[in-house]
N, C-alpha and C positions, 0 to 999 in steps of 0.2 A: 822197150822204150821207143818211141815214137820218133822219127826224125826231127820235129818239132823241137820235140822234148831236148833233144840233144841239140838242139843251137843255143838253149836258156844255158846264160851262164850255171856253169855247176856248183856255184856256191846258195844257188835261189831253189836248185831242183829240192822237192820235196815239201818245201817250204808252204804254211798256210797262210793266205792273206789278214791281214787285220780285220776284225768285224766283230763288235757285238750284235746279240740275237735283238732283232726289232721286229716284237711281237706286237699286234693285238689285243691286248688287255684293258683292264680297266686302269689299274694303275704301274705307272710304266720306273721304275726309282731301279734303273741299271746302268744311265750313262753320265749321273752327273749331270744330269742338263738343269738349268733353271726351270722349276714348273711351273712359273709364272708367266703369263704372256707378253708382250712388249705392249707399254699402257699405249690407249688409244691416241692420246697428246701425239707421243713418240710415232707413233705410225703415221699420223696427219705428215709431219715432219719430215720423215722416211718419203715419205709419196710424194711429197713435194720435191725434195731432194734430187729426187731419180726423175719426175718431171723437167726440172728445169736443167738438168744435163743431155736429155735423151737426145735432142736435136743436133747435138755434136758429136752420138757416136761415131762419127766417121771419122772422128780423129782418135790417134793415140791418147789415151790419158797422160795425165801426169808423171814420168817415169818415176819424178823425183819424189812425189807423194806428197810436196813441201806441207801444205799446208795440214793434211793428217800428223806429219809426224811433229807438226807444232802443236797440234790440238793432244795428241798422246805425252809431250813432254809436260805440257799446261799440267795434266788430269794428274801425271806422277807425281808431279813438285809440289799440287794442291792438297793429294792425299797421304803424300811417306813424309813430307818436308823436308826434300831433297831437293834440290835444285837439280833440275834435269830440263837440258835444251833439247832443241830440232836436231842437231848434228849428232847427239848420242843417240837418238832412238830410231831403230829399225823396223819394217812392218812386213806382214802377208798373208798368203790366205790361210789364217790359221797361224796357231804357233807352230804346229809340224812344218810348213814351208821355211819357218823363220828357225827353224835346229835342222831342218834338211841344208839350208844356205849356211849356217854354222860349220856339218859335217864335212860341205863340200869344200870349203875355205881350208877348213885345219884339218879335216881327219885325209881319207885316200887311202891308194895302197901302200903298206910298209908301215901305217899308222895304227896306234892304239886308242879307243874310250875307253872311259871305264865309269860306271856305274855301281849303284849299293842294290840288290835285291832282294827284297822285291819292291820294284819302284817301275815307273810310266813304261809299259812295255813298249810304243813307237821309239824310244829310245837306243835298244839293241838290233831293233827294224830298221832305221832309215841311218843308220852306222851301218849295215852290213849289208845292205841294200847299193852303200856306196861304196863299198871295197874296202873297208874301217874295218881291222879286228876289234871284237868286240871282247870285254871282261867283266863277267860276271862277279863284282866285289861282294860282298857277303854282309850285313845287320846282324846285331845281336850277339856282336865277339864281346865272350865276359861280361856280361850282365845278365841278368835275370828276366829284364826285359828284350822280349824276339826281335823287335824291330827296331831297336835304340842304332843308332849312329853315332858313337864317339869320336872326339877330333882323336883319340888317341887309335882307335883302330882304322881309321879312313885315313888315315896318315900312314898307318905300316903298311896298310894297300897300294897307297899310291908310291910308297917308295918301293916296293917290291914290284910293279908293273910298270913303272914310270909311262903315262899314258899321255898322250898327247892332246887329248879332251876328255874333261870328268864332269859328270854329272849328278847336281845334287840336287834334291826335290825338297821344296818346304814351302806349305805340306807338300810329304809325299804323298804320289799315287800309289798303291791301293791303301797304306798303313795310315792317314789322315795326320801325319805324326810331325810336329815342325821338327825345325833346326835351330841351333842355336848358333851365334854367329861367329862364336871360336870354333865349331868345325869349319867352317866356310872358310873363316881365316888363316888354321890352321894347312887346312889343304892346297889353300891358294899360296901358302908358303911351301908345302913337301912338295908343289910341283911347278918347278920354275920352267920348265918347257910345255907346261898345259895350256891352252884354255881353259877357264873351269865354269862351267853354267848351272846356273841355280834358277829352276826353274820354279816359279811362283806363279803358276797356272792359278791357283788356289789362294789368293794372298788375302782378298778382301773378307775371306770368312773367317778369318783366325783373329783368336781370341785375342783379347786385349793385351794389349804388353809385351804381342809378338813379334819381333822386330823384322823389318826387309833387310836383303840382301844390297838394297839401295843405298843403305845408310855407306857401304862402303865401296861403290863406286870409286870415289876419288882418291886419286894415286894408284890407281890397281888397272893396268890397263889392258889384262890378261881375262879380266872380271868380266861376266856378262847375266843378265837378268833377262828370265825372259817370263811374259806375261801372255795373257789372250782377254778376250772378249765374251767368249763363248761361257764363258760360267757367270760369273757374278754381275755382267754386264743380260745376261738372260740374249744372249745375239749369237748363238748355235751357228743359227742358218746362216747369219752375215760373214762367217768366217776370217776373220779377221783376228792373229794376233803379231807381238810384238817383242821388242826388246831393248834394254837401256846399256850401255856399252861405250867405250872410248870412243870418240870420233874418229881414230885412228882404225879402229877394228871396224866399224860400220861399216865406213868407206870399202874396205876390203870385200866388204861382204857386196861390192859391185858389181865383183870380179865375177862371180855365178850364179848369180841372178838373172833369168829371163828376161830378156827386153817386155817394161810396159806390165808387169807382171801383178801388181796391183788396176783390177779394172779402174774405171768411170764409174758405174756404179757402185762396186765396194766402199771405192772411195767417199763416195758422196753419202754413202748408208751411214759407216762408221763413224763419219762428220756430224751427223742428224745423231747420233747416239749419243755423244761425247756431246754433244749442248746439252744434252739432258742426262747427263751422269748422276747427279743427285736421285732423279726420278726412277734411272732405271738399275738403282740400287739400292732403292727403297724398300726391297722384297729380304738386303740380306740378312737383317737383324731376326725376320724371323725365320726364315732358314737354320739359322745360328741357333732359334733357339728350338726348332724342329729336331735337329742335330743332336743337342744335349736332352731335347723329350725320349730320341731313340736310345742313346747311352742308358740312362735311368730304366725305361722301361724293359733292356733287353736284358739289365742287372737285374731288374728284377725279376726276370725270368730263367734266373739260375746260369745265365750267357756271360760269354767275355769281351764284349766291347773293349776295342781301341780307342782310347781319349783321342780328340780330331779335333782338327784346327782346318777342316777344312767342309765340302757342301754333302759329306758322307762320312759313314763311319762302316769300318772293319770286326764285324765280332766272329769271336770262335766259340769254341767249347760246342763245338759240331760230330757226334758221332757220324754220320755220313751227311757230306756238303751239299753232294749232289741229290738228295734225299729229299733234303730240307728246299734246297730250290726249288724240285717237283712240285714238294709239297705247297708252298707259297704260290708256284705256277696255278697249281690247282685250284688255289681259291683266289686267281686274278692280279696278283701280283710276281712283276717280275723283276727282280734284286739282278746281281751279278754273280757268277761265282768266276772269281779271280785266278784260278791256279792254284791256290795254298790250302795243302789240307785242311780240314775241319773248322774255313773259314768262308765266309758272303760277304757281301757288302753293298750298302743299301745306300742310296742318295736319299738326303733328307729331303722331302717336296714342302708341299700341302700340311695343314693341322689334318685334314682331312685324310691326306694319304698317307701318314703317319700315322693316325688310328688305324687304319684300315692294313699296313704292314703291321702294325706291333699285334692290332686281335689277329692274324692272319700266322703268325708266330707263335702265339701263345696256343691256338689250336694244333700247330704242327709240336710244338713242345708237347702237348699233351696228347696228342696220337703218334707219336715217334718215342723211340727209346733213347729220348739226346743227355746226352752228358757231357761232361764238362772233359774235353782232351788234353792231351799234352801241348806243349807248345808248338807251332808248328813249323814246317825245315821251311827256312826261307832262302835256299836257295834258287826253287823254281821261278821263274817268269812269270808276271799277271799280264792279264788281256786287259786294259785302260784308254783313258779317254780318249776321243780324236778331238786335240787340240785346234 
């Protein structure tokens, strides 16, 4: 070991950094991203935006973001019909700054998360990244289904770990799988010393009748919701996500926060996007329905899709995972493989790159010897989005 080596804290040594493979290919369906472009209107708008700020970069921006997090409270109250102000919702680069400001407020040393796996793997990274013991809680106690979360077993979890921040994904990342909102309720009852964050990275693409985590904001001031841009909003590069939460808890989140730490420009990008939220989520109905073309067609391919509520879907019934990746590599398509045996998972794009994954599949089904597996151990970690 290197001298180096031995200044990194010893709980990082060994440790792989976060990364999916950004390949080359023709068709790219491994990170989630929107494959839509940001329409040309929206970019007019963007360019203007960053225009008529640039002359003052020499000042500090906005610390306080005012008028972003008025435009993100507008966008939640118009879409969940929630009533959600400026002083509940928080922003940054990305929703990973906005659960890193989360861990650094409630988690630290002597503290516990806890999580369901397999769910957003920056989750047990940027908890153990900041001196948060992390717990691996488990899917699929007592049911038939692998990846179900019951309020009744996320409940014996959390009384058994009593954790000081818990996270729950709906959809989850990699399983596409919502929640319903008696676990959420139920857990943000078993843990009266938590936080508890229900991350809805994924919220715009779930299926009808699916309820948010927003509806029960009020009176729960332990409750926090956290959102991004970067998916359904098609705004990757702009990095920008968020969160809706007590004003009491916001505020807190002051406390560790980088001075100024939303730019000038972010700000003014995110600004120009959200005047055009209609426009540039014009793309997700069919997404949504690219999503349920890939369920159908990878049934019909003798596979086992996961039902998804979210811009990807999970299928197994993979004699070898990494086989089938190759294999798809090989004819220009690059999926994801997540960690969990005899499963992939594929972002919905394009009609276009959705034909082009599903023949791409049916040739590796038919030059591979895939069958249909068991179900698979979800206690391993997936490799997931950057928020």
């Amino acid at each position: 070991m290197s001298r180096l080596s031995e200044l990194l804290r010893p709980e990082l040594r060994g440790k792989t950094a976060y990364g999916a493979p950004q390949l080359d290919v023709p068709v790219r369906l491994n990170t989630n991203e929107n494959s839509y472009p940001v329409p040309e209107t929206v970019v007019h708008d963007i360019t203007a935006a960053v225009a008529e700020v640039a002359a003052d970069l020499n000042r500090y921006p906005d610390r306080e973001f005012t008028d972003l997090r008025a435009a993100l409270a507008a966008y939640l109250t118009t879409t969940s019909g929630v009533e959600v102000t400026a002083a509940e919702v928080w922003a940054g680069n990305g929703s990973n700054e906005v659960l890193q400001h989360l861990l650094q407020a409630f988690g630290g040393p002597g503290r516990v998360a806890l999580g369901f796996t397999p769910a957003y793997s920056m989750h047990p990274i940027i908890t153990e990244t900041l001196g948060t013991a992390w717990v691996d809680g488990l899917r699929g106690q007592g049911t038939d289904a692998p990846f179900d979360l019951t309020a009744e077993s996320a409940v014996a979890q959390v009384r058994e770990h009593r954790p000081n921040v818990v996270f729950l994904c709906s959809p989850n990342n990699p399983t596409g799988t919502a929640l319903s909102l008696d676990v959420v309720e139920a857990v943000y009852d078993a843990a009266p010393e938590a936080v508890v964050v229900v991350d809805e990275a994924y919220a715009e693409f779930a299926r009808e009748g699916t309820p948010s985590a927003l509806t029960l904001l009020e009176g729960r001031e332990r409750l926090v919701v956290t959102r991004t841009m970067s998916k359904a909003f098609a705004f990757a590069g702009g990095r920008l996500g968020y969160l809706a939460a007590h004003p009491g808890l916001t505020d807190m989140l002051r406390l560790v926060r980088l001075p100024y730490h939303l730019s000038t420009p972010t700000q003014a990008i995110a600004l120009a996007a959200l005047r055009h939220a209609p426009e540039m989520l014009s793309t997700v109905a069919v997404i949504k329905a690219q999503r349920d073309r890939i369920v159908d067609g990878l049934t019909a391919l003798g596979l086992d899709p996961v039902p998804s509520d979210a811009n990807f879907v999970l299928f197994g019934g993979l004699s070898d995972a990494a086989a089938t990746w190759q294999s798809l590599l090989d004819r220009g398509v690059l999926v994801r493989d997540v960690g969990i045996p005899h499963y992939l998972r594929v972002t919905a794009g394009t009609p276009a790159e959705t034909g082009a994954f599903l023949a791409a599949m049916a040739e590796s089904v038919t030059a591979q010897n895939v069958t249909v597996s068991s179900n698979a151990a979800v206690t391993s970690r997936a490799e997931e989005r950057p928020a």
